[in-house]
C-alpha positions as CSV (number, residue, x, y, z in Angstrom):
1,X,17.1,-1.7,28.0
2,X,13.4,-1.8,28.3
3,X,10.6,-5.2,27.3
4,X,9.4,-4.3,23.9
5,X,5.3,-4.7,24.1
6,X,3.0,-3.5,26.6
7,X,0.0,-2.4,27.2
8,X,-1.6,1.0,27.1
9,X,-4.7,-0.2,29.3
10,X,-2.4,-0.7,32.0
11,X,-0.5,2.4,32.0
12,X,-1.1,4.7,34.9
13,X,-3.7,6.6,34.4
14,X,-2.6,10.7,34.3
15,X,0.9,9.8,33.9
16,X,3.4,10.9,31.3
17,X,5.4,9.0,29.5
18,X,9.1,10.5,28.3
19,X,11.4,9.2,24.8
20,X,13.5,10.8,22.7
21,X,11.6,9.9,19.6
22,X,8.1,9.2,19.5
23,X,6.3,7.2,16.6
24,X,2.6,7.2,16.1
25,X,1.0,4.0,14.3
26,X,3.0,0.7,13.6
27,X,2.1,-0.2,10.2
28,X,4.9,0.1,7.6
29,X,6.2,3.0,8.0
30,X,6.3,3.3,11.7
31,X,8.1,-0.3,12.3
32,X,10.7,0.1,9.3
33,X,11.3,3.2,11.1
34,X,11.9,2.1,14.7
35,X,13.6,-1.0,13.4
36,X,16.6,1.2,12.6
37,X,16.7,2.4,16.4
38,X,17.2,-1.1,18.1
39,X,20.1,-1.1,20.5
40,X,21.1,1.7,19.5
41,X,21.3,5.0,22.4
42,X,17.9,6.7,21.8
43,X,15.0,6.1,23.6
44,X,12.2,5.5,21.2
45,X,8.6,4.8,22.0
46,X,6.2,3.1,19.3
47,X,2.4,3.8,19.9
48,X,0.2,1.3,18.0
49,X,-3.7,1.7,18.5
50,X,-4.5,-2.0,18.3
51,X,-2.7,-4.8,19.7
52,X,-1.2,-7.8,18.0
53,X,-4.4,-9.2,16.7
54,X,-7.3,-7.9,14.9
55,X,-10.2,-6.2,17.0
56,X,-13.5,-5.1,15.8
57,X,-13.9,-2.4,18.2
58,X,-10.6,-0.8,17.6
59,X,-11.1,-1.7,13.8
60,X,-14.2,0.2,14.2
61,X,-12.2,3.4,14.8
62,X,-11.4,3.7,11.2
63,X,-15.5,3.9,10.2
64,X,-16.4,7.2,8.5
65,X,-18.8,8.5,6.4
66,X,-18.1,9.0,2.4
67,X,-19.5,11.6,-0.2
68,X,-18.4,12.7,-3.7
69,X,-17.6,10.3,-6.2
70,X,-19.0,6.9,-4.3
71,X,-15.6,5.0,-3.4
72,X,-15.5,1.5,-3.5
73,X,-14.8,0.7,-0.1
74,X,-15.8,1.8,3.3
75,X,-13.2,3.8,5.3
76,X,-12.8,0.9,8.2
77,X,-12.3,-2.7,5.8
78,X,-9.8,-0.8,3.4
79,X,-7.3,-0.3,6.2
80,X,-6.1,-2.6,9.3
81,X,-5.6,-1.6,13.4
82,X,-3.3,-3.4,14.8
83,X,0.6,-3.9,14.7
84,X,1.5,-4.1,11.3
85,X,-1.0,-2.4,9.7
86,X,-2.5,-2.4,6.6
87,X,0.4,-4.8,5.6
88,X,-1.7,-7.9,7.5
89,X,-3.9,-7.8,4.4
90,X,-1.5,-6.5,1.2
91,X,-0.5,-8.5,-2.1
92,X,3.5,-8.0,-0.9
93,X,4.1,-7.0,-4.4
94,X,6.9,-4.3,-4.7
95,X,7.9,-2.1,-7.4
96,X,10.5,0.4,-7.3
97,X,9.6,3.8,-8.9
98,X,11.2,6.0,-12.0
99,X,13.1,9.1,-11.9
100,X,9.9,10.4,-13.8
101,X,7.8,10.0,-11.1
102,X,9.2,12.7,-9.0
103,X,9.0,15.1,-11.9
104,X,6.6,18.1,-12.7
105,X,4.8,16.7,-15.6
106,X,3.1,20.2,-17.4
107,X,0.1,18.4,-18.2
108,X,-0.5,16.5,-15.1
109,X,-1.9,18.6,-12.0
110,X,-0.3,19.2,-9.3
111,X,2.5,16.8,-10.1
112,X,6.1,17.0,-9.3
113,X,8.1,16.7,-5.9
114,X,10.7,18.6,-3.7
115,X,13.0,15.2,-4.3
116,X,14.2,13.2,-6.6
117,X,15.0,9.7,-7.5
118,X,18.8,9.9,-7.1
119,X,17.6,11.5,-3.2
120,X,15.9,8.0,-2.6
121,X,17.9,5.5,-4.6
122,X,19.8,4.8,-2.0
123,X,17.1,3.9,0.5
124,X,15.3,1.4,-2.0
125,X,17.8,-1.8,-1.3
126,X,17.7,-1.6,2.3
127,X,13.5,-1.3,1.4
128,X,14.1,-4.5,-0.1
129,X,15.5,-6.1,2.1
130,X,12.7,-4.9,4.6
131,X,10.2,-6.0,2.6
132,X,11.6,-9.4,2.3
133,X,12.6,-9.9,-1.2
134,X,14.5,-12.7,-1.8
135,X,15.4,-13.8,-4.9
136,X,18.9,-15.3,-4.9
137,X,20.8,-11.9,-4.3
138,X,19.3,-10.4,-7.2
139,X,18.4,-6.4,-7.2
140,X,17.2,-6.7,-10.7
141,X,14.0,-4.7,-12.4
142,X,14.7,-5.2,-15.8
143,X,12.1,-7.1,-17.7
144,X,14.9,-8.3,-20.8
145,X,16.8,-9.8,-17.7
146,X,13.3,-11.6,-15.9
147,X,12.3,-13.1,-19.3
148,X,15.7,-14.6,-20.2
149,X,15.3,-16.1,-16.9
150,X,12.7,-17.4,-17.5
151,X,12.9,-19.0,-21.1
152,X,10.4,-16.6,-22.3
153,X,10.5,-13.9,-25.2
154,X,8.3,-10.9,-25.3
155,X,5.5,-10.7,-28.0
156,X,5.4,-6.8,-27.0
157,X,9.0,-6.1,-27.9
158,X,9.0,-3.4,-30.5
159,X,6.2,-1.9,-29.4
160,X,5.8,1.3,-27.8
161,X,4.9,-0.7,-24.5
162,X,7.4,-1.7,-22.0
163,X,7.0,-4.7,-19.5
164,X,7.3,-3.4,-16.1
165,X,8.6,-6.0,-13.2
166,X,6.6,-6.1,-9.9
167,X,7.9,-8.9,-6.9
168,X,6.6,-10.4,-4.7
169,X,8.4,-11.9,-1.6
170,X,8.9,-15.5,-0.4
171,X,7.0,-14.9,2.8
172,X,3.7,-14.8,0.9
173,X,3.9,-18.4,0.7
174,X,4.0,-19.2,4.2
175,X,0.8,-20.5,5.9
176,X,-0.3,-16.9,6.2
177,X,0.7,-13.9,4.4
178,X,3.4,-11.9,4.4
179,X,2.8,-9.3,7.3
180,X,5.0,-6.7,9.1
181,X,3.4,-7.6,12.3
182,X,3.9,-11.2,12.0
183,X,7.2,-11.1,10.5
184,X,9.3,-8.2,12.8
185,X,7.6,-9.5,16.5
186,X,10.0,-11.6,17.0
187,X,12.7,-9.0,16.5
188,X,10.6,-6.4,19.0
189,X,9.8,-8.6,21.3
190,X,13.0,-9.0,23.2
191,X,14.8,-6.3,25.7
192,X,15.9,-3.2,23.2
193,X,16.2,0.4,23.0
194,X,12.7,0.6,21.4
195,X,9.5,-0.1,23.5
196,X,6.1,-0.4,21.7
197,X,2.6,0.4,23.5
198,X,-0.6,-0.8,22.4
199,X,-4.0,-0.3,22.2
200,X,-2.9,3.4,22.8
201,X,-4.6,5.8,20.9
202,X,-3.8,9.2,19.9
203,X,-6.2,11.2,19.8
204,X,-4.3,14.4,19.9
205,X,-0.9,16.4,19.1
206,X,-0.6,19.3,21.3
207,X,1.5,22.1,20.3
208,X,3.7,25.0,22.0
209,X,1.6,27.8,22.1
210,X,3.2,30.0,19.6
211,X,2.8,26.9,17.6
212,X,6.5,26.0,16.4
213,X,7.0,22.5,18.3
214,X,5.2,20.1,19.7
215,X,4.8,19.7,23.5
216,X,3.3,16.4,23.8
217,X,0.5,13.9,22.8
218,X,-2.4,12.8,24.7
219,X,-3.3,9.0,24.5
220,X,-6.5,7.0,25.1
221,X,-7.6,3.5,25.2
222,X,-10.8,2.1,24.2
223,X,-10.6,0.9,28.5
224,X,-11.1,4.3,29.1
225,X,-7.3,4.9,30.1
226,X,-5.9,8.4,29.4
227,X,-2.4,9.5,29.8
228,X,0.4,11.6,27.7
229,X,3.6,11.2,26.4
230,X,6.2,13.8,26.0
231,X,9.5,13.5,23.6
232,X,11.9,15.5,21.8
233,X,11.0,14.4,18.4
234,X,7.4,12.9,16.7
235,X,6.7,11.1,13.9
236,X,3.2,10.7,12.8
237,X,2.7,7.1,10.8
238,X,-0.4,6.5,10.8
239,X,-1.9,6.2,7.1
240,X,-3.1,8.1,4.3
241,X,-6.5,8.9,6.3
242,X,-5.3,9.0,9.8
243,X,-2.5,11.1,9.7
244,X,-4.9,14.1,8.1
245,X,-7.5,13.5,10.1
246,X,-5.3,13.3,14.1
247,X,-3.5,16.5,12.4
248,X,-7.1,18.2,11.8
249,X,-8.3,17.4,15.1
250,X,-5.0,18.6,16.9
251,X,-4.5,22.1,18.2
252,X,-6.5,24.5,20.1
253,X,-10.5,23.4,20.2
254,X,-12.2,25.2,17.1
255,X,-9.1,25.5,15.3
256,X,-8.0,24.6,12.0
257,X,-5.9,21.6,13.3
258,X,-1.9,21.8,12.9
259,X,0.2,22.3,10.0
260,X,-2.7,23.4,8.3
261,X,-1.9,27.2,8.0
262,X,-2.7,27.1,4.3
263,X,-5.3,24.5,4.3
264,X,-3.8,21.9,2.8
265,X,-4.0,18.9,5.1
266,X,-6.5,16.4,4.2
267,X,-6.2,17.9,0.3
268,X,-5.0,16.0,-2.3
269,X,-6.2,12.3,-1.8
270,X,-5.3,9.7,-4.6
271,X,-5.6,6.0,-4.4
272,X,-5.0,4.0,-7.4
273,X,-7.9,3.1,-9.7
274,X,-8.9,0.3,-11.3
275,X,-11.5,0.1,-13.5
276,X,-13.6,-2.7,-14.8
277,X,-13.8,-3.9,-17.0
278,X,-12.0,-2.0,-19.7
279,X,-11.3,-4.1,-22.5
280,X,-10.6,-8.1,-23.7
281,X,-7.3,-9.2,-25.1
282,X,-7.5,-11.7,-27.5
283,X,-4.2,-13.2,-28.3
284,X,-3.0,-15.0,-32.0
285,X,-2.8,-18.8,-32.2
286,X,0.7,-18.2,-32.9
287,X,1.5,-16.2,-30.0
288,X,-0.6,-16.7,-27.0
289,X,2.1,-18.8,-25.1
290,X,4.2,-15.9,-25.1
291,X,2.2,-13.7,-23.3
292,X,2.3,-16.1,-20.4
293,X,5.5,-13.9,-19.4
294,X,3.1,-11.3,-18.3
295,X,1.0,-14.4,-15.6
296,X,2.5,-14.7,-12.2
297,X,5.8,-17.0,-12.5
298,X,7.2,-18.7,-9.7
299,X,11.4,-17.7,-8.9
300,X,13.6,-18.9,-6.2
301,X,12.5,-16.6,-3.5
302,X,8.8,-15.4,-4.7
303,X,7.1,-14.9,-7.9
304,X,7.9,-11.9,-10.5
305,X,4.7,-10.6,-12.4
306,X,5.4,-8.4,-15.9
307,X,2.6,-5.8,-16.5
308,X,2.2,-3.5,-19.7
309,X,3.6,-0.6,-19.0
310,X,3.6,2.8,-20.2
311,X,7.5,4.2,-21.0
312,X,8.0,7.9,-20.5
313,X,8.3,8.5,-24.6
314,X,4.7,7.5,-24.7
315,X,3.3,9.5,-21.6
316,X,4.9,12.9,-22.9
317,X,3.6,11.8,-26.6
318,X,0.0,11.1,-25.2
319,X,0.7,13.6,-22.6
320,X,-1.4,11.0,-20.3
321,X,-0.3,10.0,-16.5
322,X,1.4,7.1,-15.9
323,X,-0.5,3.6,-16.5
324,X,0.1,-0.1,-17.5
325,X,-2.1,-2.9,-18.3
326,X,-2.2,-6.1,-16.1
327,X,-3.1,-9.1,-18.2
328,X,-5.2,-11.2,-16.2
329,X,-5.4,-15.0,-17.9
330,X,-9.4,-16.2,-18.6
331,X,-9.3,-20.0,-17.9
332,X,-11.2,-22.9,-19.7
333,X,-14.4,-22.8,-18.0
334,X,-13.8,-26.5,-16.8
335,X,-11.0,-25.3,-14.5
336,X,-12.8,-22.5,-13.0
337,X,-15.4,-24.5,-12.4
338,X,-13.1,-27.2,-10.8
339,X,-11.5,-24.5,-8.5
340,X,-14.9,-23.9,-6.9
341,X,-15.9,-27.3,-6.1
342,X,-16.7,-28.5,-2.5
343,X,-13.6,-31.2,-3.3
344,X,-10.9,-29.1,-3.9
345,X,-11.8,-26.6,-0.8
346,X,-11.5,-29.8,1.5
347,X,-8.3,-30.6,-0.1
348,X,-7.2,-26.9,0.4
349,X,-8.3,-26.5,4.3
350,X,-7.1,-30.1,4.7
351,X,-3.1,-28.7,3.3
352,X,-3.7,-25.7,4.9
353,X,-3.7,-27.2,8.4
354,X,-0.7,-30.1,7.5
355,X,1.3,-26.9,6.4
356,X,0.7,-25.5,10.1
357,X,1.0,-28.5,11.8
358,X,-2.5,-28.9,12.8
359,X,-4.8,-32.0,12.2
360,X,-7.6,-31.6,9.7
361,X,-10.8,-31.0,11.7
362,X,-14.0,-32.6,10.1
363,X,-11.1,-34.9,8.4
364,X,-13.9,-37.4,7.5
365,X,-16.3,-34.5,5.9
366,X,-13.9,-33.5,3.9
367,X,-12.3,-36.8,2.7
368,X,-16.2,-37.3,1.3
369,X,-16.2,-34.1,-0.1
370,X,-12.4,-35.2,-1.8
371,X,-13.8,-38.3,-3.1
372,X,-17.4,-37.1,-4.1
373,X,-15.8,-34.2,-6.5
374,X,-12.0,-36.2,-7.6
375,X,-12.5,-35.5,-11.7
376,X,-12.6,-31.8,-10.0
377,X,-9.8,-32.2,-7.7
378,X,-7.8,-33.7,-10.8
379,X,-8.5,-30.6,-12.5
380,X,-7.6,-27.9,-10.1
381,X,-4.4,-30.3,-9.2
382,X,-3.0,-30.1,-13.0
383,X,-4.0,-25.8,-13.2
384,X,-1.8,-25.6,-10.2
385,X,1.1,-28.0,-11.6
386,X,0.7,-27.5,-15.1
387,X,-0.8,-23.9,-15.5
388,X,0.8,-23.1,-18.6
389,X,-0.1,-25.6,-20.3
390,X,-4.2,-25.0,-19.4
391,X,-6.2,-23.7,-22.2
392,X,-6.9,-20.0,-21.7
393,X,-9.8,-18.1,-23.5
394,X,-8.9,-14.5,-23.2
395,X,-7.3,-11.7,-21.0
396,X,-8.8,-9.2,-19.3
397,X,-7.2,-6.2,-19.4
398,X,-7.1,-4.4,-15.5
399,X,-5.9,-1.1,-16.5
400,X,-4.1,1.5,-13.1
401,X,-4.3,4.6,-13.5
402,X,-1.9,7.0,-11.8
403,X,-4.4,9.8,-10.7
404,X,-4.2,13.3,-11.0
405,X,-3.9,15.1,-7.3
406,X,-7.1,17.0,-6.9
407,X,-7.3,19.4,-4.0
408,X,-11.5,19.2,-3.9
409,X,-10.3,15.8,-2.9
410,X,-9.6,15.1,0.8
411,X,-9.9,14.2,4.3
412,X,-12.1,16.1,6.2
413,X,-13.5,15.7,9.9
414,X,-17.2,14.6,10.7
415,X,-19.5,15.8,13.9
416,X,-20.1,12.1,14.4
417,X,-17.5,11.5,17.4
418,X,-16.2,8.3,17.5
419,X,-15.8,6.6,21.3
420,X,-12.0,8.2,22.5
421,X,-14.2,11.4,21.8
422,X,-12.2,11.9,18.5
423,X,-14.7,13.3,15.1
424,X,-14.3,11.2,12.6
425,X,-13.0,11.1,9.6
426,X,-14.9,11.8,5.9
427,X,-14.3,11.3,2.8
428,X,-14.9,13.3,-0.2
429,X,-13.4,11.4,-3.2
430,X,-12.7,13.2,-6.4
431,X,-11.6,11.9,-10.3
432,X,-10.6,13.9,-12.7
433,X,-12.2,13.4,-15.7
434,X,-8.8,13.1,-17.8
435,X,-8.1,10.0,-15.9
436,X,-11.0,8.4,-16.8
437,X,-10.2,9.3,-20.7
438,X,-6.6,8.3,-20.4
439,X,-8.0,4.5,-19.6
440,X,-9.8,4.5,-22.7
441,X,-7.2,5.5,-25.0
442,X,-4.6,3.6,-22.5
443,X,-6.4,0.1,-24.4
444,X,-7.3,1.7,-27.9
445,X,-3.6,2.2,-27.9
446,X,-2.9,-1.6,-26.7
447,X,-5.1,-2.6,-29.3
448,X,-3.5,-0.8,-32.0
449,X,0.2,-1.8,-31.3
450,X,-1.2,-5.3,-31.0
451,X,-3.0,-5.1,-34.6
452,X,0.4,-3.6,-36.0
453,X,2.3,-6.4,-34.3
454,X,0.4,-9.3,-35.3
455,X,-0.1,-11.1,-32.2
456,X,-3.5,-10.5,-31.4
457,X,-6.8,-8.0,-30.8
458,X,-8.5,-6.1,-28.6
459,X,-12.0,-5.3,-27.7
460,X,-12.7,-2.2,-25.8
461,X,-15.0,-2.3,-23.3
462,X,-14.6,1.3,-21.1
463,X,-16.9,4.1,-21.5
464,X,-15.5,7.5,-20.0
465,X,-18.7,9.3,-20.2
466,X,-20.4,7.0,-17.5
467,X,-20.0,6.7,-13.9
468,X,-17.5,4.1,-12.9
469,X,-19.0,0.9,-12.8
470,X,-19.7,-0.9,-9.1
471,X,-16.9,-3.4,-9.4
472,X,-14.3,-1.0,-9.9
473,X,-11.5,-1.7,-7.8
474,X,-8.9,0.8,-5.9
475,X,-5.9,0.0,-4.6
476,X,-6.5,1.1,-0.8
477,X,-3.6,3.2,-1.5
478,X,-4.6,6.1,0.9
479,X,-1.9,8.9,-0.1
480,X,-1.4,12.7,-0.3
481,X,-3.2,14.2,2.4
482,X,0.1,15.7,3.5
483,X,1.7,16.1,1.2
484,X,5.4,16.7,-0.3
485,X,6.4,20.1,-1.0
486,X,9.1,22.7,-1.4
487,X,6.6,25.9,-1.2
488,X,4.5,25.7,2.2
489,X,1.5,27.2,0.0
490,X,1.6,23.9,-1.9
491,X,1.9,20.9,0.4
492,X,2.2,20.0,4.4
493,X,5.7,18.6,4.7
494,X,8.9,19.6,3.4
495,X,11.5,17.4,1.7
496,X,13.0,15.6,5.0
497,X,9.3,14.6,6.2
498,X,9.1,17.7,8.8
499,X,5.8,19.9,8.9
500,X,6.7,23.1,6.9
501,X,5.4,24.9,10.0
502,X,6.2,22.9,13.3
503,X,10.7,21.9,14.1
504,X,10.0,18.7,16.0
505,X,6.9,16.7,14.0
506,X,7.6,14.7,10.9
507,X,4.8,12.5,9.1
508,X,5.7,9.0,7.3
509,X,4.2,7.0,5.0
510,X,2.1,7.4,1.7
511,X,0.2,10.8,2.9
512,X,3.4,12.3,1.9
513,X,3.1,11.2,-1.4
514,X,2.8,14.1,-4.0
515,X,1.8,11.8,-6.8
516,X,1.1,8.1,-6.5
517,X,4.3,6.9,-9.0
518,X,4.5,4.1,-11.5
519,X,5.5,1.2,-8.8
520,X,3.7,0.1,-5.9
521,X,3.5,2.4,-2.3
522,X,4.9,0.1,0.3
523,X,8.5,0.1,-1.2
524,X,8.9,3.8,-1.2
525,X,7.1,4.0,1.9
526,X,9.5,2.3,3.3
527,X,12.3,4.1,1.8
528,X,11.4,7.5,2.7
529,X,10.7,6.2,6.3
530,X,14.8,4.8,6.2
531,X,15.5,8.1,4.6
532,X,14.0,9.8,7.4
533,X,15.7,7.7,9.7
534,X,18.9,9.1,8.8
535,X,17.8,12.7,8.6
536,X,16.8,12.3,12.8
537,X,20.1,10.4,13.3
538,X,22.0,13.2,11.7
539,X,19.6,16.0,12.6
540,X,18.8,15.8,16.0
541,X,21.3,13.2,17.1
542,X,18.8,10.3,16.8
543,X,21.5,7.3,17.4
């Protein structure tokens, strides 16, 4: 048994480290993965480029330049460096996905995967039990059960509309958010079979040289540190961008990387889009307390959230990719206003530190503040304890749009250099222009089934024909750069997560993603890394 956390800055320079398996990047992926190794009779070895805390110099890694269609982020705030990945900043909402979402879908491009549902089924309760939902021993996604538990009927029943269930764990109420990092350290850091290194960089996989394994990885630190590790098996887990761009920069100098004998790593980037705005829902007198079953409502163990979704009837009818309509509530103006006032954000930092055992700092400041703005505090007090009883104007309607795999979309590598020496890594965003049709008629439909019903109208707001507008939103859903496929012509991994091309490298997380599915990533990327878990135990007698 080995001490779980050290330090890459303090390993001996030249050496090489030896493991069994070897996991590149702790984010999601990479510590659902070597969580199912503890104790157990493998050696495993988790690299993580940042350490336990956030670092702008190591943060600074991720930078990148961007062309194509602009994207509303830069490369280095849409993604985290350090242990626990991009999960230190995510919503924690979870979805699992639907057998149609693995399916080739004829007027979709480039859809369809090696796998199916049934192949990951099993893998999505111990996912949810990683991700740490918990709701009283319920495994339950149907909306008809969530609304009856709720007292609530749907106004959308009858429609051709479904509500689709998102969750979101208990952990997100905590005095920070719910993080991998955060939550698993205390499991890592204790004597186990699995050792983690930090603020180790890899900055390249080096292959056998006829190319059919993998010999070993070289490692830097921003310190200046270099050394190598060697083990029988790799995993790369390092993101959407990162895994493309380490696999492009791998291999003999010049070279078109590894795995990437028919071009295909880097191809195929997705993220989810959202555009805005898109259109205004305006509910009937008569029915606008019902729609409140599509707000956020609180549950024994987290909140659930309904959205509008799109059933698989209407998508092969419409022959549009899958959507669904999140219906965000527009409040009196007197409570918004309330929320922002100087009053009420001394009250929130003042709970803030109580919940973390801290005493308020600036305490008189901010009882001044509380005082000076109390009609406000009232206010923003009765939203929170009464919210569904607050007046609301309106809903905006935040449409997701699954997006259709492009290949002219991808991850390329930049002459900049970034300071391990690696080239960074660019962008080149593409949209097909269905996608931006499909959110159009995605709310002329809405509006239409809510005419027919009776329970309200809709006024579209989305124009296809224009560039999408600066406050459109994405989901910093990096996926597809390496992506699932049966035919090595077609994708970069296989079905089991191995590199059509190399025995001993796998790749985990959403870059495997051949299309980005109806639910949310982080619950099938966790899945497919427990699936892969078993394939190494089986496989190569991972125990």
């Amino acid at each position: 048994l080995i001490n779980m956390f050290r330090d890459g800055r303090r390993v001996e320079p030249g050496s090489q480290l030896t493991c069994d398996l070897c996991i590149i990047g702790a984010g999601a992926a990479g510590i659902a993965l070597a969580r199912e190794y503890m104790d157990g009779g493998a050696k495993v070895l988790l690299l993580e480029s940042g350490g336990l805390d956030l670092d702008g110099e190591t943060q600074g890694l991720y930078d990148g330049p961007q062309d194509g269609v602009p994207y509303p982020s830069t490369l280095d705030s849409s993604r985290l460096r350090y242990f626990g990945g991009t999960t230190n900043h995510w919503s924690a909402f979870c979805a699992p996905w639907k057998a149609s979402d693995f399916e080739k879908r004829d007027w979709m491009e480039n859809s369809g995967w090696p796998i199916s549902l049934s192949d990951i089924s099993p893998y999505y309760k111990r996912a949810f039990d990683t991700c740490r939902l918990q709701t009283p021993g319920e495994w339950e996604w149907d909306s008809e059960y969530w609304a009856k538990k709720l007292g609530a009927s749907d106004p959308l029943k009858g429609s051709t509309f479904e509500a689709r269930v998102s969750q979101q764990p208990v952990a997100k109420y905590d005095a920070e958010p719910f993080s991998f990092g955060r939550y698993f350290h205390s499991e890592f850091d204790r004597e186990n079979t699995v050792d983690v290194l930090l603020n180790a960089n890899v900055v390249s996989i080096d292959p056998t040289p006829d190319g059919r394994k993998i010999d070993g990885v070289k490692v830097a630190t921003l310190s200046g540190n270099r050394f190598s590790v060697r083990a029988g098996v790799y995993v790369l887990a390092t993101g959407g961008v990162e895994n493309a761009r380490v696999m492009l920069a791998s291999g003999p100098k010049g070279g078109i990387g590894i795995g990437n004998e028919h071009g295909n790593v880097g191809r195929y980037f997705i993220d989810h889009i959202y555009p805005s705005p898109t259109a205004e829902f305006y509910p009937s007198e008569s029915s606008a307390k019902k729609f409140r079953l599509y707000a956020l409502s609180k549950i024994a163990g987290g909140r659930v959230f309904n959205h509008v979704g799109t059933p698989d009837d209407f998508l092969e009818r419409e022959r549009m990719n899958d959507s669904y309509i999140a219906l965000r509530p527009q409040l009196d103006e007197d409570y918004v206003d309330a929320s922002e006032a100087e009053g009420v954000e001394a009250l929130n930092e003042m709970l803030d530190s109580i919940s973390q055992g801290k005493f308020p700092d600036r305490l008189g400041k901010k009882a001044i503040d509380l005082l000076s703005d109390a009609d406000d505090v009232a206010l923003s007090l009765f939203r929170k304890l009464y919210y569904g009883k607050i007046p609301i104007t309106h809903y905006d309607c935040m449409v997701r749009v699954d997006p259709t795999p492009m290949r002219e979309s991808r991850i390329s590598l930049a002459e900049e250099l970034d300071p391990l020496g690696m080239p960074r890594a660019r962008l080149t965003w593409a949209v097909h222009q269905n996608d931006r049709v499909n959110v159009r008629r995605l709310v002329e439909k809405f509006g239409e089934e809510v005419a027919r019903l009776g329970v309200g109208r809709v006024k579209v707001l989305f124009d296809p024909d224009k560039e999408f507008p600066e406050d459109t939103g994405i989901g910093w859903h990096h996926m597809g750069t390496t992506r699932m496929s049966e035919d090595p012509r077609n994708g970069v991994v296989d079905k089991n997560c191995k590199v059509h091309s190399i025995d001993n490298l796998y790749v985990a997380g959403s870059s495997v993603f051949a299309t980005s599915g109806s639910g949310t990533p982080t619950m099938t990327i966790v899945a497919l890394a427990l699936r892969l878990s078993d394939h190494l135990k089986n496989g190569w007698s991972l125990k």
